[in-house]
KERO-788753 format. One line per field, with one value per atom (N, C-alpha, C, O, CB): residue number from 1; residue in three letters; atom name; x, y negated, z. Coordinates in nm, 4 decimals. Atoms other than C-alpha are relative to their C-alpha. Glycine has a CB too. Layout:
residues N
resi	(NUM  ...)
resn	(ALA  ...)
name	(CA  ...)
X	(X  ...)
Y	(Y  ...)
Z	(Z  ...)
***
This chain:
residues 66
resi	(1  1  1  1  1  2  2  2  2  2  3  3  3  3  3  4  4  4  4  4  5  5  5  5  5  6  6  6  6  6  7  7  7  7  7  8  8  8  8  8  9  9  9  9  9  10  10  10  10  10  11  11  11  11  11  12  12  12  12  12  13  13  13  13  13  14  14  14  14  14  15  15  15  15  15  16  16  16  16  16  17  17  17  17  17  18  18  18  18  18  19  19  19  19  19  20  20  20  20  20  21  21  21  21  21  22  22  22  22  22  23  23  23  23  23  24  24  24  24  24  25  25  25  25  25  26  26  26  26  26  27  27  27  27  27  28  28  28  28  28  29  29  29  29  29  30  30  30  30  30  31  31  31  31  31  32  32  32  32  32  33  33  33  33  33  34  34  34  34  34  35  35  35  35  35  36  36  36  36  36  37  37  37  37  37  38  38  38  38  38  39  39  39  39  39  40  40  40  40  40  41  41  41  41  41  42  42  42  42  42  43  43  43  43  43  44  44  44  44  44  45  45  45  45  45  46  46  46  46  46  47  47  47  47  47  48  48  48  48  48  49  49  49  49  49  50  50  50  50  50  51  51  51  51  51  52  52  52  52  52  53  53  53  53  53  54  54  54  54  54  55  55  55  55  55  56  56  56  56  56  57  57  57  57  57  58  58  58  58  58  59  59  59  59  59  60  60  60  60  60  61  61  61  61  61  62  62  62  62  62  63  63  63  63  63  64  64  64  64  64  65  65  65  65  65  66  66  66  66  66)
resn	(UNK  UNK  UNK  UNK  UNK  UNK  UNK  UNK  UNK  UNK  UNK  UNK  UNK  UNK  UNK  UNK  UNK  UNK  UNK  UNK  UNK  UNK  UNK  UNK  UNK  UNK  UNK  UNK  UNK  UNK  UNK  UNK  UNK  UNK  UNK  UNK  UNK  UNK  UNK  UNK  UNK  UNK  UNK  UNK  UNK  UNK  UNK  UNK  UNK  UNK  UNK  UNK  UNK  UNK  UNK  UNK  UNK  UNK  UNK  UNK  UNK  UNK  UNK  UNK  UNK  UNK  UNK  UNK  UNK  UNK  UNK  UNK  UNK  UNK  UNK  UNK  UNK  UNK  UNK  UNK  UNK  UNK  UNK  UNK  UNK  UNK  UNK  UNK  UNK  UNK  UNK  UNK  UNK  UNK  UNK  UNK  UNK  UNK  UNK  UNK  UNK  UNK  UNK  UNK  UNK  UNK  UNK  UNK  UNK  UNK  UNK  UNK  UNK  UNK  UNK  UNK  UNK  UNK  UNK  UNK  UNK  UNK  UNK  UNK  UNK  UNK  UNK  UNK  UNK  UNK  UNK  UNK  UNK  UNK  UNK  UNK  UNK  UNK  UNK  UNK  UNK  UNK  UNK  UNK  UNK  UNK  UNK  UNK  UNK  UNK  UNK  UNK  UNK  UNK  UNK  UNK  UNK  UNK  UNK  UNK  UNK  UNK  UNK  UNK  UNK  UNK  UNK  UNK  UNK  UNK  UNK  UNK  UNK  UNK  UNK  UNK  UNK  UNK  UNK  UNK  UNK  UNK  UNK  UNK  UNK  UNK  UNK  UNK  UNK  UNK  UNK  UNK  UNK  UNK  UNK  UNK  UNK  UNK  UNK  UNK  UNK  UNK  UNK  UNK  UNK  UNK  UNK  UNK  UNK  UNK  UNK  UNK  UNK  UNK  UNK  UNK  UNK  UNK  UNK  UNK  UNK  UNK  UNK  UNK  UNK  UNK  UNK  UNK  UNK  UNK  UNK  UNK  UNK  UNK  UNK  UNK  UNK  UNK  UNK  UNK  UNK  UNK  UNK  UNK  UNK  UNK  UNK  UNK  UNK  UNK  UNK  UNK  UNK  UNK  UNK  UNK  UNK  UNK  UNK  UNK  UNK  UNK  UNK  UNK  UNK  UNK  UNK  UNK  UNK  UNK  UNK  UNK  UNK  UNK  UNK  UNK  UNK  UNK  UNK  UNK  UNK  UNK  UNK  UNK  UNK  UNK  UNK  UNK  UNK  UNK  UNK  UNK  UNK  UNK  UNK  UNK  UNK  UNK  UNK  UNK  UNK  UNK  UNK  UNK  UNK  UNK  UNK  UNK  UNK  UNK  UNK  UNK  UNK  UNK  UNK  UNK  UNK  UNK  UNK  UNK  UNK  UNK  UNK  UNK  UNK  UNK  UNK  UNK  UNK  UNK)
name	(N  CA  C  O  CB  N  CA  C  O  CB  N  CA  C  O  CB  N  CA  C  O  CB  N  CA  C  O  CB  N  CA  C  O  CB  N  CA  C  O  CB  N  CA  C  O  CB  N  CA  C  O  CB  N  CA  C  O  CB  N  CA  C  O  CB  N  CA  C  O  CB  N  CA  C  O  CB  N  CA  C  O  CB  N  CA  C  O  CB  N  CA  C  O  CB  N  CA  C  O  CB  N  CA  C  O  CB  N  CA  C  O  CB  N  CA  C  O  CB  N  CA  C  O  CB  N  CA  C  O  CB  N  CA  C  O  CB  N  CA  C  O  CB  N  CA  C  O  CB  N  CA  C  O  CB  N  CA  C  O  CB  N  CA  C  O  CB  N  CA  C  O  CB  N  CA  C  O  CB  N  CA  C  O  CB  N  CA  C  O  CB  N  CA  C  O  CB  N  CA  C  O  CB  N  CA  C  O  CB  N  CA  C  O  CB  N  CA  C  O  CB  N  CA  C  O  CB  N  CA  C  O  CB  N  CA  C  O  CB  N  CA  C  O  CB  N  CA  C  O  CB  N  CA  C  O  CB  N  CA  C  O  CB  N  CA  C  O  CB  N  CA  C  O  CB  N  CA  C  O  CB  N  CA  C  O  CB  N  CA  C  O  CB  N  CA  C  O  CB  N  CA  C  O  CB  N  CA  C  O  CB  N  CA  C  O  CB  N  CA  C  O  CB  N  CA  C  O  CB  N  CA  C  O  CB  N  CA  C  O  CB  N  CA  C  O  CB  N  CA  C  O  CB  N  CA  C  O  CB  N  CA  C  O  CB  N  CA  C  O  CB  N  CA  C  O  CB  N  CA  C  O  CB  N  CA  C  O  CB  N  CA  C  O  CB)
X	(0.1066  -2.5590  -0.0757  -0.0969  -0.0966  0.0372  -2.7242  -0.1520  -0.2073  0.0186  0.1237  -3.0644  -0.1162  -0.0531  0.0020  0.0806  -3.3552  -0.1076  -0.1292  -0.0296  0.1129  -3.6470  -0.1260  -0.1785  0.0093  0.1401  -3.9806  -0.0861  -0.1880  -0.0470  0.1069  -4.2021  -0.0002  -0.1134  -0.0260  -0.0449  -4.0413  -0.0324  -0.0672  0.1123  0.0548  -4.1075  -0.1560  -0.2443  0.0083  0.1543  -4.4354  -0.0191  0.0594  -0.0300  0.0652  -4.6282  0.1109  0.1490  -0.1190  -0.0739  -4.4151  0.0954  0.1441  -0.0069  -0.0903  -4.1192  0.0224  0.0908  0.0187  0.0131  -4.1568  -0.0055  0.0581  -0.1136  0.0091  -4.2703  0.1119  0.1223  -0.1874  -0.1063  -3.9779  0.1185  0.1756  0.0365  -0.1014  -3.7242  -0.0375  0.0529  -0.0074  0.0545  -3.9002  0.0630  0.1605  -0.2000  -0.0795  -3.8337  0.1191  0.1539  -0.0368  -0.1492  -3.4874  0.0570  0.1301  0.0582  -0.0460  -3.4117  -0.0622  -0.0964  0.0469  0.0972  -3.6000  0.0339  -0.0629  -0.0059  -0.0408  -3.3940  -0.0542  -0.0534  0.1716  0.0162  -3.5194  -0.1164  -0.2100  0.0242  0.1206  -3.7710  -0.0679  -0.1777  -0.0022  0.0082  -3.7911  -0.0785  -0.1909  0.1113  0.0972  -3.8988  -0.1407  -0.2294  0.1337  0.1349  -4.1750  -0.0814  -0.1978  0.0192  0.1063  -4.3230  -0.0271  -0.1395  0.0176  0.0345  -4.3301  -0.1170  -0.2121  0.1603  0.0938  -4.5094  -0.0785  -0.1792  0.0365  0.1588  -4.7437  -0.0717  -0.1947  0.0032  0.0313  -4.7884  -0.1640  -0.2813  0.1879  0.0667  -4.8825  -0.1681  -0.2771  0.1556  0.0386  -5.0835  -0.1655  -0.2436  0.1188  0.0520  -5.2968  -0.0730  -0.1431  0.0877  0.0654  -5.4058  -0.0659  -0.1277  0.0557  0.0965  -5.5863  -0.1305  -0.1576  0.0270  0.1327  -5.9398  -0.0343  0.0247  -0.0801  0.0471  -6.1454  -0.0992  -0.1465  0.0585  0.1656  -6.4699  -0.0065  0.1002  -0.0625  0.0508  -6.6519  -0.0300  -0.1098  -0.0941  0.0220  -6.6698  -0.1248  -0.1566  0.0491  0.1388  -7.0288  -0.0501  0.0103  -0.0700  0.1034  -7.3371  -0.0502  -0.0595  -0.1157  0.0282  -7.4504  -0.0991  -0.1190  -0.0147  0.1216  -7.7944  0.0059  -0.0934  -0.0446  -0.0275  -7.6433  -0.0365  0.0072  0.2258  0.0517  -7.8233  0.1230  0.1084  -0.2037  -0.0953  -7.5230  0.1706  0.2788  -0.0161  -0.1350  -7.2397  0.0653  0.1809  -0.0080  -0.1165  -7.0834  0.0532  0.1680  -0.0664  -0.1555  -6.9718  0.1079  0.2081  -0.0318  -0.0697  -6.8957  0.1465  0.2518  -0.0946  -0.1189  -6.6523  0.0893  0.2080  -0.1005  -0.0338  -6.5375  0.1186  0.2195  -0.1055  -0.0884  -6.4257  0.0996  0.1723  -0.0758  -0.0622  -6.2702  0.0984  0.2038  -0.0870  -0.0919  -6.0942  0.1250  0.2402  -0.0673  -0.0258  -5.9809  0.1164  0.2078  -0.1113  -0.0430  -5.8857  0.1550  0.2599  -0.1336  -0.1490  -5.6099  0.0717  0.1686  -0.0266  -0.0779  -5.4892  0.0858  0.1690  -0.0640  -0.0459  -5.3957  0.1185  0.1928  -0.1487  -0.0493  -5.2251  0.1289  0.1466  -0.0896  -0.1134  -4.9091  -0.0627  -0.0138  0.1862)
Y	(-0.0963  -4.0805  -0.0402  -0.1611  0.0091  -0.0045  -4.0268  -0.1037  -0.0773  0.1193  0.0487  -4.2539  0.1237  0.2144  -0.1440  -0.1137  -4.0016  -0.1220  -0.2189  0.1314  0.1105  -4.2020  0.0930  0.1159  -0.0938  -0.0688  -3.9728  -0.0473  0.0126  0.0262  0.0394  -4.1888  0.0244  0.0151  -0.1138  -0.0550  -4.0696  0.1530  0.1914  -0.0191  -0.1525  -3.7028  0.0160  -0.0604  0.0215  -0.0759  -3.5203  0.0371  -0.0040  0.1240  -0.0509  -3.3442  0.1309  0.1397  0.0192  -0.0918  -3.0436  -0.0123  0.0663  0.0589  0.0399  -3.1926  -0.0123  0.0728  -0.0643  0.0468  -3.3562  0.0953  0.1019  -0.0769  -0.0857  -3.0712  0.1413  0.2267  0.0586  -0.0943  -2.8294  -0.0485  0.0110  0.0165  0.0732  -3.1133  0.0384  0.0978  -0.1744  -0.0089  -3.0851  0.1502  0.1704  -0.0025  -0.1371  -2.7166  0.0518  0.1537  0.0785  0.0023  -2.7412  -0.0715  -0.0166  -0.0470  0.0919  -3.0274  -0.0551  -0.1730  -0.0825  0.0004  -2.9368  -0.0885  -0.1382  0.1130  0.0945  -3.1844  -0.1813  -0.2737  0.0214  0.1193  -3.4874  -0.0566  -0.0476  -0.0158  0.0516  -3.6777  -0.0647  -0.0241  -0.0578  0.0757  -3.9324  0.0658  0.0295  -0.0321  -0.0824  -3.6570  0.0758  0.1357  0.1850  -0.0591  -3.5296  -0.0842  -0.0455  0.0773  0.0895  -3.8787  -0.0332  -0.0818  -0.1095  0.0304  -3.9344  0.1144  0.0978  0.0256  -0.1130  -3.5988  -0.0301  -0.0872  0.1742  0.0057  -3.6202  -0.1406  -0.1348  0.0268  0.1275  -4.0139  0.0180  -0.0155  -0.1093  0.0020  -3.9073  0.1224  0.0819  0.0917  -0.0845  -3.5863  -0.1179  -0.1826  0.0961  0.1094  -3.7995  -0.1533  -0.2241  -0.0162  0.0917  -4.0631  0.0187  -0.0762  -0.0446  -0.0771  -3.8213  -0.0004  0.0323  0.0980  0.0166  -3.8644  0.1837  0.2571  -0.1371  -0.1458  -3.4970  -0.0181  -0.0634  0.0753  -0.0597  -3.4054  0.0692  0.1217  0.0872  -0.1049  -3.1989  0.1344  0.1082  -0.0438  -0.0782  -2.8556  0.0371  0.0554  0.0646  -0.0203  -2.7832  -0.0885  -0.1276  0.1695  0.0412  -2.9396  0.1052  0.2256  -0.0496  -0.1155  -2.7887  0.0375  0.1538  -0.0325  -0.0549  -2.7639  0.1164  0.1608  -0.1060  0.0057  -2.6108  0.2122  0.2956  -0.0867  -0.1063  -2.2781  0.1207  0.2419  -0.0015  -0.0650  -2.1303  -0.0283  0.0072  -0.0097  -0.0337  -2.1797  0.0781  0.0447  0.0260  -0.1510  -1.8231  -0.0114  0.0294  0.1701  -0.0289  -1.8821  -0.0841  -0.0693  0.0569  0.1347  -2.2366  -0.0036  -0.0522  -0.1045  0.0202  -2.2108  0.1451  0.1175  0.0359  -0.0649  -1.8782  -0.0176  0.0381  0.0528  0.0449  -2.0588  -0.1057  -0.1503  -0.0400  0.1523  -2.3517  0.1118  0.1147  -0.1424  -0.0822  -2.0561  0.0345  0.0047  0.0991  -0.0539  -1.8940  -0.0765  -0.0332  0.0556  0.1437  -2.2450  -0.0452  -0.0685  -0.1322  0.0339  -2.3268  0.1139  0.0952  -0.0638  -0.0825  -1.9691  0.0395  0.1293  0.0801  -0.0189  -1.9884  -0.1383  -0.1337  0.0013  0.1064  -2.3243  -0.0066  0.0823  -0.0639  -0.0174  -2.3879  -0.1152  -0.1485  -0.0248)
Z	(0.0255  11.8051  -0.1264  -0.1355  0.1214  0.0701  11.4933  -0.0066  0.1002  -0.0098  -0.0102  11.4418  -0.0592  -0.1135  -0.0844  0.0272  11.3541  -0.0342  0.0386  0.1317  0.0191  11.1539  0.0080  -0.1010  -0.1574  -0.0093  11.3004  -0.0414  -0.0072  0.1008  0.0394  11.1243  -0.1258  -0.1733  0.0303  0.0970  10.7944  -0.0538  -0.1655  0.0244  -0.0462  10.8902  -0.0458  -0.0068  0.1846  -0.0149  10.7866  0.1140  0.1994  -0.0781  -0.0550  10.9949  0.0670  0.1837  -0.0877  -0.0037  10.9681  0.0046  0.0858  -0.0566  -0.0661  10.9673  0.1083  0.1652  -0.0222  -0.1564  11.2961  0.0817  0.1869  0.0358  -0.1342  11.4571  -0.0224  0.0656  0.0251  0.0177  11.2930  0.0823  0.1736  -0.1498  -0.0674  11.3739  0.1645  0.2232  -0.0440  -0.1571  11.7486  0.0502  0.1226  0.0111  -0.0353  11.7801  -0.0088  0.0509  -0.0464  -0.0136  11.7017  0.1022  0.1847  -0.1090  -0.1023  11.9093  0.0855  0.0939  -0.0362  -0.1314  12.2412  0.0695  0.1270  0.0873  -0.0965  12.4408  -0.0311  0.0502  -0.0012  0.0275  12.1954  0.0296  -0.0498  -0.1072  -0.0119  12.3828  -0.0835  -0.1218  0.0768  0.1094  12.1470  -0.0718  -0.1065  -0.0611  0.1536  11.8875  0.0936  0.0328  -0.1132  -0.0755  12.1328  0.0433  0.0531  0.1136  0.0165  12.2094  -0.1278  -0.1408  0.0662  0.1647  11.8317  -0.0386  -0.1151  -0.1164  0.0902  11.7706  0.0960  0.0543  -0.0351  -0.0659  12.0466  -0.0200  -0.0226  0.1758  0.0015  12.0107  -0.1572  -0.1738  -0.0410  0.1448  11.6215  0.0443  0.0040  -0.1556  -0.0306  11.7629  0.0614  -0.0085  0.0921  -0.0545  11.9993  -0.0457  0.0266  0.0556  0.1266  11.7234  -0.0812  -0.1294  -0.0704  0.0522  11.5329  0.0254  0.1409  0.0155  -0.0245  11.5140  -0.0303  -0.1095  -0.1150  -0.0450  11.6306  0.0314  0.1357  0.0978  -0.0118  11.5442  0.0944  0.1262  -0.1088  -0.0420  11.7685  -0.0794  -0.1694  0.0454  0.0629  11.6269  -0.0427  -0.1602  0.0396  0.0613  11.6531  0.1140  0.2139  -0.0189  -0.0984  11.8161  0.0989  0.0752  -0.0729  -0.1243  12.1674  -0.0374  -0.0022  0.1513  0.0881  11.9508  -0.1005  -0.1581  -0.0800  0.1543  11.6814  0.0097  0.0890  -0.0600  -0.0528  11.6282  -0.1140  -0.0982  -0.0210  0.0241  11.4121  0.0684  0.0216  -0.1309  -0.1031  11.6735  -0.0124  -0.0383  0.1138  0.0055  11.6642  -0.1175  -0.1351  0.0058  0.1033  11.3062  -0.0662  -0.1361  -0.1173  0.0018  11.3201  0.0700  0.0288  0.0746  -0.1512  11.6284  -0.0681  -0.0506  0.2339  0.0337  11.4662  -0.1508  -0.1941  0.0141  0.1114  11.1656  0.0133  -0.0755  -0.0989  -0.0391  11.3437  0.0492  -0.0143  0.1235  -0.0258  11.5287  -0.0978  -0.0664  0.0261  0.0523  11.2423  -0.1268  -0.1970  -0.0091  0.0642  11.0719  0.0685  0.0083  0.0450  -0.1007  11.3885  0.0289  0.1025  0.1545  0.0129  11.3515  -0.1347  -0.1482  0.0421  0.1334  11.0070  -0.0294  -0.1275  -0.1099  -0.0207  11.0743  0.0787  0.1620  0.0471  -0.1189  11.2598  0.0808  0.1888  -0.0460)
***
């Protein structure tokens, strides 16, 4: 079997390679391992007196995104 180097892979790579080769665990603990290591702001503060266009843009941000 072929070796596959997922640490080699972008972002997009990884997760193209992934959708081709649904059966490769390997390539799905690699992407989620990498996924999961990511440091994540909070979008807005529960104070935060513009919320609706903050969270609207964060929306709008992970829809434009794969």
């Amino acid at each position: 079997m072929n070796q596959v180097n997922y640490t080699a892979m972008s972002d997009q790579e990884l997760k193209s390679y992934l959708l081709t080769h649904k059966d490769d665990k390997e390539a799905f603990y690699a992407y989620m391992d990498r996924r999961k290591s990511r440091h994540h702001d909070p979008a807005i503060k529960l104070n935060d007196p513009a919320w609706k266009e903050k969270i609207t843009a964060v929306i709008e941000k992970q829809l434009g995104s794969d």
